[in-house]
DRENPA-3360 file (N, C-alpha, C; in nm, 2 decimals, always signed):
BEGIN
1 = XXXXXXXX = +0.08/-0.12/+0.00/+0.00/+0.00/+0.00/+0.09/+0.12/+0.00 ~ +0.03/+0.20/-0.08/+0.10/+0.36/-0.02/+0.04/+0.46/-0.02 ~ +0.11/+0.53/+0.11/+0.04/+0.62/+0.18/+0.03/+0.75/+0.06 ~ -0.07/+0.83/+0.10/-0.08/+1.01/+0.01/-0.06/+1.10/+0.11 ~ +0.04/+1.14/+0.09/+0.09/+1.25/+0.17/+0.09/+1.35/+0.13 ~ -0.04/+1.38/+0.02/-0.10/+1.55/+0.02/-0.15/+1.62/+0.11 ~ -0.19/+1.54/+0.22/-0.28/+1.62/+0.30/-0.41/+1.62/+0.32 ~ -0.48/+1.52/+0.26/-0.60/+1.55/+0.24/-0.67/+1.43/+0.36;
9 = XXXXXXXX = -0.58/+1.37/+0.42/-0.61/+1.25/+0.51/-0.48/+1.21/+0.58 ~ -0.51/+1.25/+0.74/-0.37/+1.24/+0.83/-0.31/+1.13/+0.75 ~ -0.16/+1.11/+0.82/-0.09/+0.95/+0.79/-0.15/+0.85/+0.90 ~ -0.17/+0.92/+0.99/-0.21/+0.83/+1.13/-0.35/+0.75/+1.09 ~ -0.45/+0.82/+1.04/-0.57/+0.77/+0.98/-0.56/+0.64/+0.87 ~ -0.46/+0.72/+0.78/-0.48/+0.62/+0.66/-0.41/+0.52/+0.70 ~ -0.33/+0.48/+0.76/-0.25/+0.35/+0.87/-0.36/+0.27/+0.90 ~ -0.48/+0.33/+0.98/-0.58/+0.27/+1.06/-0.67/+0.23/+0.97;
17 = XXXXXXXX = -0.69/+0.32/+0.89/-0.77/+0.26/+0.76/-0.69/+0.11/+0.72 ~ -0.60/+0.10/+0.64/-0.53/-0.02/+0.63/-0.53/-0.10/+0.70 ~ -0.49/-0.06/+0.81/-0.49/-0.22/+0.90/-0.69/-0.27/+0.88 ~ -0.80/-0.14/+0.89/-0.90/-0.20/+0.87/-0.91/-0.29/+0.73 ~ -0.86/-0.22/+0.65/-0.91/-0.26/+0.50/-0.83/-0.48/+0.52 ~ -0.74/-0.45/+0.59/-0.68/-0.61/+0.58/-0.79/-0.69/+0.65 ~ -0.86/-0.61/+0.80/-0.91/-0.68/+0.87/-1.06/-0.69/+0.74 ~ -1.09/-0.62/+0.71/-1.22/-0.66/+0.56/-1.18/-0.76/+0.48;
25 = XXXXXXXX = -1.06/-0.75/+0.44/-1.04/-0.84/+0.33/-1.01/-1.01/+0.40 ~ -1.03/-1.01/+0.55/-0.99/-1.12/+0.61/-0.85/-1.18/+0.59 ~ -0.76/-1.04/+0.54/-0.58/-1.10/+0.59/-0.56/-1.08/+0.75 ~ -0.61/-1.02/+0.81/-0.63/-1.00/+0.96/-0.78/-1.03/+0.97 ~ -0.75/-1.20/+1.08/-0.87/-1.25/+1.14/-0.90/-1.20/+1.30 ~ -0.97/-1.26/+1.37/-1.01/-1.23/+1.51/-0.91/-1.33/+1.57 ~ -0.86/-1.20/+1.73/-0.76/-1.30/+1.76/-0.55/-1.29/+1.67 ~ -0.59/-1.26/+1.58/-0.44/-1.22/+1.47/-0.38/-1.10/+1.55;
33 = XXXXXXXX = -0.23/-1.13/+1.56/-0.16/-1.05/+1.60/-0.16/-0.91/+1.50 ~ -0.21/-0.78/+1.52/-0.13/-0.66/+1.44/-0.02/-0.61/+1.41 ~ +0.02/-0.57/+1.32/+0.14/-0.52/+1.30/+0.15/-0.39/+1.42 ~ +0.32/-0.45/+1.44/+0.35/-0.31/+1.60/+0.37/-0.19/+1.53 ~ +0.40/-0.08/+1.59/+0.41/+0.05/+1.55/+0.54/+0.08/+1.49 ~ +0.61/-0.02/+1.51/+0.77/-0.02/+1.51/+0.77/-0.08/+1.35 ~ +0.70/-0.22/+1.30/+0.67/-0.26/+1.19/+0.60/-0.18/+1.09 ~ +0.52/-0.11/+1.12/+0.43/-0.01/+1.05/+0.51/+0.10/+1.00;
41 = XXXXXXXX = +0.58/+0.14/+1.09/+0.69/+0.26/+1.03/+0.78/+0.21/+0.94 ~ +0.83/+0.13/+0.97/+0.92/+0.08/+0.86/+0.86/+0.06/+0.73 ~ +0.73/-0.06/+0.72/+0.67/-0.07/+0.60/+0.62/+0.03/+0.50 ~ +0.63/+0.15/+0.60/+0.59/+0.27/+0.55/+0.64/+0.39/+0.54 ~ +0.78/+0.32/+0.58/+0.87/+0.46/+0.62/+0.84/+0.60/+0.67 ~ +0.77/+0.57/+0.77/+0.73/+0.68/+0.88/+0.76/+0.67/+1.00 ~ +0.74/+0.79/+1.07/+0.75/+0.78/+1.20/+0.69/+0.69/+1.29 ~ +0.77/+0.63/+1.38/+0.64/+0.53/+1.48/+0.58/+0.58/+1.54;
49 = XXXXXXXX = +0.59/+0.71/+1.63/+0.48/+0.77/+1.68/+0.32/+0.78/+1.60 ~ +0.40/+0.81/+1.44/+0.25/+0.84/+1.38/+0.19/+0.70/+1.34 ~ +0.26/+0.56/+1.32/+0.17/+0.47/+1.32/+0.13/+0.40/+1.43 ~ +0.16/+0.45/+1.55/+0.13/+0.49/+1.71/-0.06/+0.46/+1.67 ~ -0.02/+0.63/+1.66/-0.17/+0.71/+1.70/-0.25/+0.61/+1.60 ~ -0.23/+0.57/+1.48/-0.33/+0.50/+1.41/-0.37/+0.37/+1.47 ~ -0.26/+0.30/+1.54/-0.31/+0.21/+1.60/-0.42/+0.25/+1.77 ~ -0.42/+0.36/+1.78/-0.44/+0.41/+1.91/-0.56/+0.41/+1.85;
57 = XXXXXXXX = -0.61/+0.49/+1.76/-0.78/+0.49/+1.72/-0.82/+0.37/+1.72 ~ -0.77/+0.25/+1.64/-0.79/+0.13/+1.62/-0.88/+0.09/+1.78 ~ -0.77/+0.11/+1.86/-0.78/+0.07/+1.99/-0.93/+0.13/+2.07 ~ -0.89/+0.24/+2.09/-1.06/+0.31/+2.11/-1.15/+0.25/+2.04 ~ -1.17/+0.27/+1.91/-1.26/+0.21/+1.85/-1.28/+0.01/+1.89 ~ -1.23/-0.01/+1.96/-1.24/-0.21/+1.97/-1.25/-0.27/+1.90 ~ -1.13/-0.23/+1.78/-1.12/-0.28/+1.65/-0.96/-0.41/+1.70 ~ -0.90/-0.33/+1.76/-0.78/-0.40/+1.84/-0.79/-0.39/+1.94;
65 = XXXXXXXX = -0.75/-0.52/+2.05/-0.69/-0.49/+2.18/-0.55/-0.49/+2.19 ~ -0.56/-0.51/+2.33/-0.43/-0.52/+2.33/-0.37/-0.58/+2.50 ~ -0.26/-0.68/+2.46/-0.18/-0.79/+2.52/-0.09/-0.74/+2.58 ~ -0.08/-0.71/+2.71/+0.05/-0.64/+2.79/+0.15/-0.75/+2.75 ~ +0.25/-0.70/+2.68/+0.40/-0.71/+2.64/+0.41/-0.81/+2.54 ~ +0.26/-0.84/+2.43/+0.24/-0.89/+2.37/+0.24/-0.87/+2.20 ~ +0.17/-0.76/+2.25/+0.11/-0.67/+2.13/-0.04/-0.63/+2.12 ~ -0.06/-0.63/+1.99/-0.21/-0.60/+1.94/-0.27/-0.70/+1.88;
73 = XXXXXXXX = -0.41/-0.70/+1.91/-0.47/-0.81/+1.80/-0.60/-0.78/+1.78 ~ -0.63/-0.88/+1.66/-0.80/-0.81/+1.63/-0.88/-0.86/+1.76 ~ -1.01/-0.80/+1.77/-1.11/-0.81/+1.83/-1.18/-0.93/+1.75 ~ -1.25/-1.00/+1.83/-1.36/-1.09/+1.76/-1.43/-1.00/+1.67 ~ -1.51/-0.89/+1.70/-1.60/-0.80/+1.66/-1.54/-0.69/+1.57 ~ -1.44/-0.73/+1.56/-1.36/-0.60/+1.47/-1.42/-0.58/+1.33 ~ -1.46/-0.65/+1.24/-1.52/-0.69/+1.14/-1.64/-0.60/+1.10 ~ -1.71/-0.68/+1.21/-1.89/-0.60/+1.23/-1.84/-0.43/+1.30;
81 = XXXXXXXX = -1.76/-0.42/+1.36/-1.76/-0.31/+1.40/-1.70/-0.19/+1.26 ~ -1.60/-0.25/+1.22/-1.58/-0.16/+1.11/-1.67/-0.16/+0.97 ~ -1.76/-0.24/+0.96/-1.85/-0.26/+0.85/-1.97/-0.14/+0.87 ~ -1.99/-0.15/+0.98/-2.13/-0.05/+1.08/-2.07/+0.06/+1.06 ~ -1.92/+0.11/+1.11/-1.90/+0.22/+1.13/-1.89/+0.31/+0.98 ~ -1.82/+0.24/+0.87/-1.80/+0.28/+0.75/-1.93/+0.32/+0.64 ~ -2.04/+0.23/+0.72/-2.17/+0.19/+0.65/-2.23/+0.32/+0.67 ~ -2.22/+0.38/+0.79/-2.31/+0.51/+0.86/-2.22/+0.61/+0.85;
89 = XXXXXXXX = -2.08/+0.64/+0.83/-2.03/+0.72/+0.77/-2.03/+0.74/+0.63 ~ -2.00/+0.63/+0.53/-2.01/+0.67/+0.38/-2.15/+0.69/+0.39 ~ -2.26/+0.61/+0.42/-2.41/+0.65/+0.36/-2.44/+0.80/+0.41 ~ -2.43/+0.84/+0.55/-2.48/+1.01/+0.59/-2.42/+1.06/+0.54 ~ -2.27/+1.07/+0.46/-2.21/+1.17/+0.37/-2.34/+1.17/+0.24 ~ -2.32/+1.05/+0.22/-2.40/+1.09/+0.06/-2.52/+1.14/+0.10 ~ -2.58/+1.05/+0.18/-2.71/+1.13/+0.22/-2.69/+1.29/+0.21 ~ -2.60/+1.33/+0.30/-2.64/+1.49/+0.29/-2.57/+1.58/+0.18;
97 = XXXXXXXX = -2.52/+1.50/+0.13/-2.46/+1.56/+0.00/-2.57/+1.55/-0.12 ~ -2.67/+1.47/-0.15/-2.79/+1.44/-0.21/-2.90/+1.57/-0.11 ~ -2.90/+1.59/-0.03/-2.98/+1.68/+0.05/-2.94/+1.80/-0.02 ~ -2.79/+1.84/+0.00/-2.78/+1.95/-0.07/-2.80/+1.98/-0.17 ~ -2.75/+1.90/-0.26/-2.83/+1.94/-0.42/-2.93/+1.95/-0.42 ~ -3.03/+1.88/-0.33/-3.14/+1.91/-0.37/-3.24/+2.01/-0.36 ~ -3.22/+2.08/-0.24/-3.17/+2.18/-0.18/-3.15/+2.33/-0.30 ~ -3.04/+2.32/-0.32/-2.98/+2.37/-0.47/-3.07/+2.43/-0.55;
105 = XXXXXXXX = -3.12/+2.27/-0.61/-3.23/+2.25/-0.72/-3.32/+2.27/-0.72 ~ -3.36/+2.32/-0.50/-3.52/+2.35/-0.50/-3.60/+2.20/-0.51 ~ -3.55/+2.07/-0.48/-3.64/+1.97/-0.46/-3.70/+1.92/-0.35 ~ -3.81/+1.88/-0.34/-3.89/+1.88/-0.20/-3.84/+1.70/-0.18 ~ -3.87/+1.74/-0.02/-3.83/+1.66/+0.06/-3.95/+1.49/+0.02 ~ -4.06/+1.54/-0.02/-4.13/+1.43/-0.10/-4.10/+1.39/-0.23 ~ -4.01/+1.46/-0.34/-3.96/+1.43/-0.47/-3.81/+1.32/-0.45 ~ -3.73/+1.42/-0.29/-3.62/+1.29/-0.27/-3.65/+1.16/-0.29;
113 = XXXXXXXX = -3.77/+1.16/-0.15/-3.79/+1.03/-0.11/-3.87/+0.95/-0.24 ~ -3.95/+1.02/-0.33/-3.95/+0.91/-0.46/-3.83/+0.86/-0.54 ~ -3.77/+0.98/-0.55/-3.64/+0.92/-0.67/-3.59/+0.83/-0.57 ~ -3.59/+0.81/-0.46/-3.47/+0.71/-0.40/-3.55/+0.55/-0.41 ~ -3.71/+0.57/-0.38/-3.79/+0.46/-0.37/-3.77/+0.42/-0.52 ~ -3.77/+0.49/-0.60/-3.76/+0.45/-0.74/-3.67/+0.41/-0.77 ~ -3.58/+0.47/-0.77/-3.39/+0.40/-0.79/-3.39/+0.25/-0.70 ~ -3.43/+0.25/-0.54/-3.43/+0.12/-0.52/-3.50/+0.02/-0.55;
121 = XXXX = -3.60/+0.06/-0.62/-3.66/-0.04/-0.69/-3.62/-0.10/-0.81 ~ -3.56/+0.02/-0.87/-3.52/-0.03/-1.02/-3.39/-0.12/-0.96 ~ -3.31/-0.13/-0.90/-3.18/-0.18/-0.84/-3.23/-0.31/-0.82 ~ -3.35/-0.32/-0.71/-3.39/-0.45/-0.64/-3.41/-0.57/-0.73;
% end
């Protein structure tokens, strides 16, 4: 993987993203040791502190725990937890990004809700 270091998304984030995107893809199961912060830097030629903090969100979030003088590993739940979390953040982005245009366009909040009944229909 490689990191973008325009700016448009910490390093520390996009770290935590990655380790999620492995735990999605099932290279990282429940129970699997994480890569240490010390590993991370190197794979990525960054600072450890900043693949630290990525692992630190991980942690808050109980995507990883963690093993006094062990390391890190996935949660059983890490899976469902980051599917839910991604699910309710990409969808309310578009949601309100569809709000605004429509908004924009001057569309009523009864015209949304058909084109969307109608698009999931035509989909289903």
């Amino acid at each position: 993987m490689h990191l973008n270091s325009d700016g448009t998304k910490p390093i520390y984030v996009q770290i935590a993203d990655w380790i999620e995107n492995e735990i999605i893809a099932d290279h990282l199961k429940p129970d699997d040791k994480v890569y240490s912060q010390y590993q991370l830097a190197e794979l990525f030629n960054i600072n450890p502190a900043t693949a630290g903090k990525g692992l630190s969100i991980l942690l808050e979030e109980q995507i990883v725990y963690k093993k006094r003088g062990l390391g890190m590993f996935v949660t059983t739940e890490a899976k469902q937890v980051i599917l839910a979390k991604r699910k309710n953040e990409g969808f309310t982005k578009m949601i309100d990004d569809i709000v605004l245009e429509a908004k924009r366009l001057k569309i009523s909040e009864d015209e949304i809700i058909n084109f969307i009944k109608k698009s999931y229909r035509e989909e289903c």
